[in-house]
C-alpha positions as CSV (number, residue, x, y, z in Angstrom):
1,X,340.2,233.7,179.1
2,X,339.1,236.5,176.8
3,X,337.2,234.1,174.7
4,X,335.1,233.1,177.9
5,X,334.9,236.3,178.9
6,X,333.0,237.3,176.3
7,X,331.0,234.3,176.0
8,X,329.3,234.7,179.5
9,X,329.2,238.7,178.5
10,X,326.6,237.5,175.7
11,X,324.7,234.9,177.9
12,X,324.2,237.9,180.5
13,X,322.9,240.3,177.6
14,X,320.5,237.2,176.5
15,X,319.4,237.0,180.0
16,X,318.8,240.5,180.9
17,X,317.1,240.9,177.2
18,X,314.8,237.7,177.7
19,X,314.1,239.0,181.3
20,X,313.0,242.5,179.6
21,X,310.8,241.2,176.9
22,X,308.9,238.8,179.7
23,X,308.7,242.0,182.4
24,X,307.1,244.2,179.4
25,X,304.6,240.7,178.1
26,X,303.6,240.6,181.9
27,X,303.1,244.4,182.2
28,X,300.3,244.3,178.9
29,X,298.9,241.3,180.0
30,X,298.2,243.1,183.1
31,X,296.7,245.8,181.9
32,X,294.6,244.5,179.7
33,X,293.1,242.3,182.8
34,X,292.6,245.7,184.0
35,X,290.6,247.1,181.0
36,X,288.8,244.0,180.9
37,X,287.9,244.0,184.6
38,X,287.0,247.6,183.8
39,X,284.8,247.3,180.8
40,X,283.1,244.4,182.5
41,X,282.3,246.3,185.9
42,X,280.9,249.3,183.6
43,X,279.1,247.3,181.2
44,X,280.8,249.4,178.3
45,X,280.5,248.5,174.4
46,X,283.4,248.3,172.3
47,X,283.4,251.8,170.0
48,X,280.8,252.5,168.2
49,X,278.6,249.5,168.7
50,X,276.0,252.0,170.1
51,X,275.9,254.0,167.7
52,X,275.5,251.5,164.9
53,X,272.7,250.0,167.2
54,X,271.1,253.4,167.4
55,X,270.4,253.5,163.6
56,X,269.2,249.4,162.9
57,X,265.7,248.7,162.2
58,X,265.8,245.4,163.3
59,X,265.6,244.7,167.0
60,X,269.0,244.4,168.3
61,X,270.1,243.5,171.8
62,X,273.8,243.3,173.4
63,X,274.4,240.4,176.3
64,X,277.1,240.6,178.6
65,X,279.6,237.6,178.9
66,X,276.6,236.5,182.1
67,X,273.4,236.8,180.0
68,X,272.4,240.3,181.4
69,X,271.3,243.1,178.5
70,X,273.9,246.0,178.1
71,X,271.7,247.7,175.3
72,X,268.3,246.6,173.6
73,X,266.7,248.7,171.0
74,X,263.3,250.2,171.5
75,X,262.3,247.7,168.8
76,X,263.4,244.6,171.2
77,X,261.3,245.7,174.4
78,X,258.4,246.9,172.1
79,X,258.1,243.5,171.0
80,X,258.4,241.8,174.2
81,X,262.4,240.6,173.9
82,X,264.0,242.2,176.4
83,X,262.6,243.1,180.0
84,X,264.8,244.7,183.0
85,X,268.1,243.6,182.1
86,X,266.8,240.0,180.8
87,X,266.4,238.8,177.2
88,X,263.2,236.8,177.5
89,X,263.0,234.5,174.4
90,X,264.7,231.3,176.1
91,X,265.4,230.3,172.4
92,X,267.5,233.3,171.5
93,X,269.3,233.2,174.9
94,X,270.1,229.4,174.0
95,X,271.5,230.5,170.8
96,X,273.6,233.5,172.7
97,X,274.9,230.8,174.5
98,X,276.0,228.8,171.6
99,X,277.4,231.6,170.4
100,X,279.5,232.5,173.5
101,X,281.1,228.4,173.6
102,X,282.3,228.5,169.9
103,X,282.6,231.9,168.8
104,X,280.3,230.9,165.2
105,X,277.7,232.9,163.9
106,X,274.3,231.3,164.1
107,X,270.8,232.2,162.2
108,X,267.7,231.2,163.0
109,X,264.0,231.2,162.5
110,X,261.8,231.8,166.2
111,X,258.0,232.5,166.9
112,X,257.4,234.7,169.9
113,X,254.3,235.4,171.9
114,X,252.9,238.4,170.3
115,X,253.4,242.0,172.7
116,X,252.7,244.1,170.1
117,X,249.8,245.6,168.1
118,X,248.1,242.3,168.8
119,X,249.4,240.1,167.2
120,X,249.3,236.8,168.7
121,X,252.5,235.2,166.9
122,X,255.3,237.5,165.9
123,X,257.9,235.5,163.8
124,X,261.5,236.6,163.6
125,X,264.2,236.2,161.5
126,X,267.4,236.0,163.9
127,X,271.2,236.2,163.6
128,X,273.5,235.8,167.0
129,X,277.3,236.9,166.5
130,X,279.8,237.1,169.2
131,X,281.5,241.2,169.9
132,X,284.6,241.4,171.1
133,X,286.4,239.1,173.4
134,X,285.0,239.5,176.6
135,X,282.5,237.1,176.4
136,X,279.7,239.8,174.3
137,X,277.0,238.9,172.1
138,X,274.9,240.7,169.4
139,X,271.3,239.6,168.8
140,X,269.7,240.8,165.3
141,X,266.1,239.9,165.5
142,X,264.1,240.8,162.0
143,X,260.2,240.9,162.3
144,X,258.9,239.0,159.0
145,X,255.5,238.0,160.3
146,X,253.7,240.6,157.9
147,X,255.6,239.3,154.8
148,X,255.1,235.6,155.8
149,X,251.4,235.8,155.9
150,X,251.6,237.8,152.7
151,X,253.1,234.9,151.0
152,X,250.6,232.8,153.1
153,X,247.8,235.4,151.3
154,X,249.5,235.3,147.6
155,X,249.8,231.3,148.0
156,X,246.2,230.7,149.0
157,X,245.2,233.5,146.0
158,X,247.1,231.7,143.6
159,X,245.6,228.1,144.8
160,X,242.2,229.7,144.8
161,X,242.6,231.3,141.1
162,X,243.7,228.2,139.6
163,X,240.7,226.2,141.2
164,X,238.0,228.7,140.1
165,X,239.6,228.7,136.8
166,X,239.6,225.2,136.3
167,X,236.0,224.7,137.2
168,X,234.4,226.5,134.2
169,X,237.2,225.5,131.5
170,X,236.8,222.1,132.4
171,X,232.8,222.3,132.1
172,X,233.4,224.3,128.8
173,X,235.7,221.5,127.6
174,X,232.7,218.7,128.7
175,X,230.1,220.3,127.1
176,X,232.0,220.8,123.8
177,X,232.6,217.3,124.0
178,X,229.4,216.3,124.3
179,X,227.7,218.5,121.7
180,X,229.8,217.1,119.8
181,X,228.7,213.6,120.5
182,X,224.8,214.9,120.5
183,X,225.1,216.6,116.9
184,X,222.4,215.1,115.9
185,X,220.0,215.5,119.1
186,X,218.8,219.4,118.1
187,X,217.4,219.6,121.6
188,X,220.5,218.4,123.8
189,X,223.0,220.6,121.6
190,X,220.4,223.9,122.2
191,X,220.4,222.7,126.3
192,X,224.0,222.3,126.3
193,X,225.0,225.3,124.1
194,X,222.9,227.0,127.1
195,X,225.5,225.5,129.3
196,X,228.4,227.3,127.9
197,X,227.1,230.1,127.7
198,X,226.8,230.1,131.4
199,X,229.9,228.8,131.9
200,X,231.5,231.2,129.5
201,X,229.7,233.7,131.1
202,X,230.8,232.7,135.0
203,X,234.5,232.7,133.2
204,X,234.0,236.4,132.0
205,X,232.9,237.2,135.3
206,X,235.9,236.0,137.0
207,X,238.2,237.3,134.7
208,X,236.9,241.2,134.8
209,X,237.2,240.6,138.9
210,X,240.6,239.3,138.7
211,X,241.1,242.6,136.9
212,X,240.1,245.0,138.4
213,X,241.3,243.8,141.7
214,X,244.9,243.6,140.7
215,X,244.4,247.1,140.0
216,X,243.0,248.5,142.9
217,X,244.4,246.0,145.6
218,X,247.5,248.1,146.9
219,X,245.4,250.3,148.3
220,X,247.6,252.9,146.3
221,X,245.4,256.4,146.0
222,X,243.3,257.0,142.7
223,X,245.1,258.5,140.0
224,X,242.9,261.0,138.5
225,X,240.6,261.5,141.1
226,X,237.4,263.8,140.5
227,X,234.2,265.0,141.7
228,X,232.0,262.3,141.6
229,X,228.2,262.0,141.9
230,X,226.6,259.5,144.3
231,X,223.1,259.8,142.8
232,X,224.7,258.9,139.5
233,X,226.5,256.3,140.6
234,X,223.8,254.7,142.4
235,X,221.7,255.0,138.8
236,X,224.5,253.4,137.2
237,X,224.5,250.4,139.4
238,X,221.3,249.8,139.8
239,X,220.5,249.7,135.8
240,X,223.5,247.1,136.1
241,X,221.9,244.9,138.2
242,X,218.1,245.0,137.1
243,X,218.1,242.0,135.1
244,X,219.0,239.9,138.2
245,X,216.7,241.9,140.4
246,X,213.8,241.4,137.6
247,X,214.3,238.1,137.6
248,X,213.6,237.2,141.1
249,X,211.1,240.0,141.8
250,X,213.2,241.5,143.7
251,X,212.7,245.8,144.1
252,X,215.5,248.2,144.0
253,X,214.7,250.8,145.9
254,X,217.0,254.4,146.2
255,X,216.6,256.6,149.2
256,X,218.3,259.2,151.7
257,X,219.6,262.4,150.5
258,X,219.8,263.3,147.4
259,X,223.1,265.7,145.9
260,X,226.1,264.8,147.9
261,X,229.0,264.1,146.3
262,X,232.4,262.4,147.3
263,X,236.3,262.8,146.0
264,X,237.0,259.8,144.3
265,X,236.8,257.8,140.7
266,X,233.0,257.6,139.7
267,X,234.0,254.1,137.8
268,X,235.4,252.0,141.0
269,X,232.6,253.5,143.1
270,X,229.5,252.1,140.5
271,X,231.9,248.9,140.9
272,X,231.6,248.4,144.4
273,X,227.7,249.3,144.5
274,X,227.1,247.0,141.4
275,X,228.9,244.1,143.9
276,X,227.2,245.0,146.8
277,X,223.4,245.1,144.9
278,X,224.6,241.7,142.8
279,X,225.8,240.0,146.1
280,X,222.2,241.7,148.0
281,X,219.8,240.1,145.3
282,X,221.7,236.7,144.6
283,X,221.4,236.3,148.2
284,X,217.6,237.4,149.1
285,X,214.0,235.1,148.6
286,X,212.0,236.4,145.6
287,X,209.3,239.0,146.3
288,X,211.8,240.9,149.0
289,X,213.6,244.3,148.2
290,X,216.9,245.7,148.4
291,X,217.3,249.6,149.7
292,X,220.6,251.7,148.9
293,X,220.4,254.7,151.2
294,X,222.7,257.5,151.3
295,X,223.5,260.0,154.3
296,X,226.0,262.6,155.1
297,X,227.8,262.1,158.0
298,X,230.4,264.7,159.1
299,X,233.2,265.1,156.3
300,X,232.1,261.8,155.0
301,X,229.1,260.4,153.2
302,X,227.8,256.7,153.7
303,X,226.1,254.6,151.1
304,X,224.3,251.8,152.8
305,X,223.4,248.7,150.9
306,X,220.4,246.1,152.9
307,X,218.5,243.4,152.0
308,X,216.0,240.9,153.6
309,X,218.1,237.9,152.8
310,X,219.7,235.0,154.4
311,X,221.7,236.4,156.7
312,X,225.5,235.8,158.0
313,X,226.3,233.7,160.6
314,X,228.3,235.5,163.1
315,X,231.4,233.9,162.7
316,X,232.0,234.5,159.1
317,X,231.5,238.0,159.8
318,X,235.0,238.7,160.3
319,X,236.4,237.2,156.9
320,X,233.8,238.2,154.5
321,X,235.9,240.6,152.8
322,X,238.4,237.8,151.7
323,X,239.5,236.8,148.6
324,X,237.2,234.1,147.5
325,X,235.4,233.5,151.1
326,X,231.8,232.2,150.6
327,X,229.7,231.7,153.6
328,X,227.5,229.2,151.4
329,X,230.0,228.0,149.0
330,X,227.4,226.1,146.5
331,X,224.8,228.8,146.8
332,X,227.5,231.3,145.6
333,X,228.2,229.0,142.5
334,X,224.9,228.5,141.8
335,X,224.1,231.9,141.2
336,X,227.6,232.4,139.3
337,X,229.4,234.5,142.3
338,X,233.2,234.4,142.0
339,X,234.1,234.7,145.3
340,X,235.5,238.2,144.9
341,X,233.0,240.5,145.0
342,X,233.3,241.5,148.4
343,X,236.8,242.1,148.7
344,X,236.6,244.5,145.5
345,X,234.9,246.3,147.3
346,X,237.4,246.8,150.4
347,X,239.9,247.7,148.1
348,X,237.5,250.3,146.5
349,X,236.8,251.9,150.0
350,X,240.7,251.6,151.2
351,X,241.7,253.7,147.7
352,X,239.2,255.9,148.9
353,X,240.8,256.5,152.0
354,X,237.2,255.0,153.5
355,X,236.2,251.6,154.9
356,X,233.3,249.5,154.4
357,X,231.4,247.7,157.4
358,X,228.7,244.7,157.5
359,X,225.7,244.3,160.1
360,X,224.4,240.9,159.6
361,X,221.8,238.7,161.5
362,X,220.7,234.9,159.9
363,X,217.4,234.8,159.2
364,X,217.1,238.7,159.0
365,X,219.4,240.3,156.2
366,X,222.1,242.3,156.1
367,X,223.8,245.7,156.0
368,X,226.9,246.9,154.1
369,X,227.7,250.2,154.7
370,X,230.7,252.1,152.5
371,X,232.0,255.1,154.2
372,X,233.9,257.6,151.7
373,X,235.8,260.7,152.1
374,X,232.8,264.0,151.2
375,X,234.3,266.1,148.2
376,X,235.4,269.6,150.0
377,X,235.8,267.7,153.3
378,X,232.4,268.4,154.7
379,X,228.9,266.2,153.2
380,X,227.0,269.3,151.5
381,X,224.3,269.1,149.6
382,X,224.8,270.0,146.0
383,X,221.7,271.0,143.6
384,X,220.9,269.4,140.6
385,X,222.2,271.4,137.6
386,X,218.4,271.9,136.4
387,X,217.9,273.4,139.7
388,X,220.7,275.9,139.6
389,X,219.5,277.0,136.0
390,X,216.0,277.4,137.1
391,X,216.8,279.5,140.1
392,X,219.0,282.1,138.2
């Protein structure tokens, strides 16, 4: 009898224990309902999820466990994302969704209607996690539309190098070719030898552009910046681009006021008015004249650069300061234009901290106006250094 005794002594204490452990399982479960009920009425994040989403650049947003927004970044409603309590991209909520079912991480590419700084397309780089276990889920949206139309901008560049490249080798390779085959035609080798020259020449060309736009095409500020002279520079240009001007009859005439002076590099500066007089004459009829003016305006001085020459149509207007845009793209090589002239020159103005603008009509000419910085803030006239002498 002792023996059973304590046999159903242990069953009881196995009971009562088993009994225990289920009463304490039960009273967690509960209480974790609880919490959860609680956190889901209140909308709360788990700790520190705000604060990490304070700091992100990216636009982040957090949905609830029924698609409404607990917390968007200013980022996400900037760009149209999020409005109210509603995340708006039907694509991102999809993946949320997703997301919720299997608990996996999914990344993504989406395009967006554009909602801010007008831009029509914003592209985003997504990444949709699951938070927590209450049915949360983190959206991680990454704006790369700038740096995908960079690429866009370096692919085209490198396409377009390559091309103009291969035009004049390949012509000089022809025409060595056939003087080779004329060697004994004195006439055709002289022509042909004329040929290369050209060619040679349009290579040169190319090459000194190529240059000197990879070096001023971050829009990074000058250097060694200086006092620099617009009468000079004008001078300097101009006695750059006579033979040209000669050639067609075509009259460079200086005008405006005389002395001001800008803060700047005086070497870009005779760059861009050498492109602007060169792009002026190879596009104007013989017998016309190009004008290069100069005015102060306010704490800047403007160098205006018009001709009475073909003209540009209205809707090339807005992409003439590309890389290698030509509104007449056989005219251009005709007269042994590389394509880049033009956009030199908006990289000049933009290390300037100025700008450069075009007034165009076909059939009537056009303007291109550079607008740079005055040296001392404020467009004052400064005498010649004769003048100064002769006054003392």
């Amino acid at each position: 009898m002792s023996e059973m005794a304590m046999s159903l002594t242990a069953l009881a204490g196995f009971v009562v224990g088993a009994l225990a452990v289920l009463f304490y399982r039960n009273q967690i479960e509960a209480s974790n309902r609880a919490a959860t009920a609680g956190d889901q009425e209140t909308g709360a994040l788990p700790q520190g999820v705000a604060s990490v989403l304070a700091v992100l650049p990216s636009s982040a947003v957090v949905l609830d466990a029924h698609d409404r927004v607990l917390r968007a970044s200013s980022a996400a409603r900037a760009f149209g994302l999020v409005k109210g309590d509603r995340l708006m991209a039907a694509e991102l909520l999809a993946l949320a969704r997703q997301v919720r079912r299997d608990g996996e991480i999914r990344e993504s590419e989406i395009d967006v209607a554009g909602h801010k700084f007008g831009q029509e397309i914003t592209n985003f780089a997504v990444r949709v996690a699951p938070l927590g276990s209450h049915g949360q889920v983190l959206v991680l949206a990454e704006d790369q539309t700038e740096r995908r139309r960079v690429e866009a901008v370096r692919r085209d560049f490198v396409a377009n190098v390559s091309h103009e490249l291969k035009t004049p080798v390949g012509a000089l390779s022809l025409l060595a070719e056939t003087i080779q085959d004329a060697a004994d035609d004195p006439e055709a080798v002289t022509r042909f030898a004329g040929r290369m020259q050209h060619e040679a020449a349009r290579l040169t060309y190319l090459v000194q552009d190529l240059i000197t736009l990879s070096r001023i095409q971050g829009a990074e500020p000058i250097p060694t910046p200086g006092q620099v002279s617009i009468d000079e520079s004008i001078h300097d240009a101009i006695d750059h681009c006579n033979t040209r001007a000669i050639a067609k009859d075509i009259t460079l005439v200086t005008g405006g006021t005389e002395g001001l002076r800008i803060w700047g590099d005086d070497e870009l500066l005779v760059t861009a008015l050498r492109n602007l007089i060169d792009n002026a004459v190879a596009y104007s009829p013989e017998h016309t004249r190009v004008v290069v003016s100069v005015r102060p305006a306010g704490d800047s001085v403007e160098i205006s650069v018009s001709d009475q020459g073909i003209g540009i149509p209205e809707e090339s207007l807005e992409r003439i300061f590309e890389r290698f845009f030509r509104v007449d793209a056989a005219r251009s090589r005709a007269t042994g234009g590389t394509g880049l002239g033009l956009a030199i020159v908006k990289h000049v103005a933009a290390a300037h901290a100025g700008e450069v603008s075009v007034w165009s009509k076909e059939g009537s000419g056009s303007t291109f106006t550079l607008r740079l910085p005055a040296f001392g803030g404020t467009a004052v006239v400064v005498p010649p250094p004769n003048t100064l002498e002769a006054a003392k």
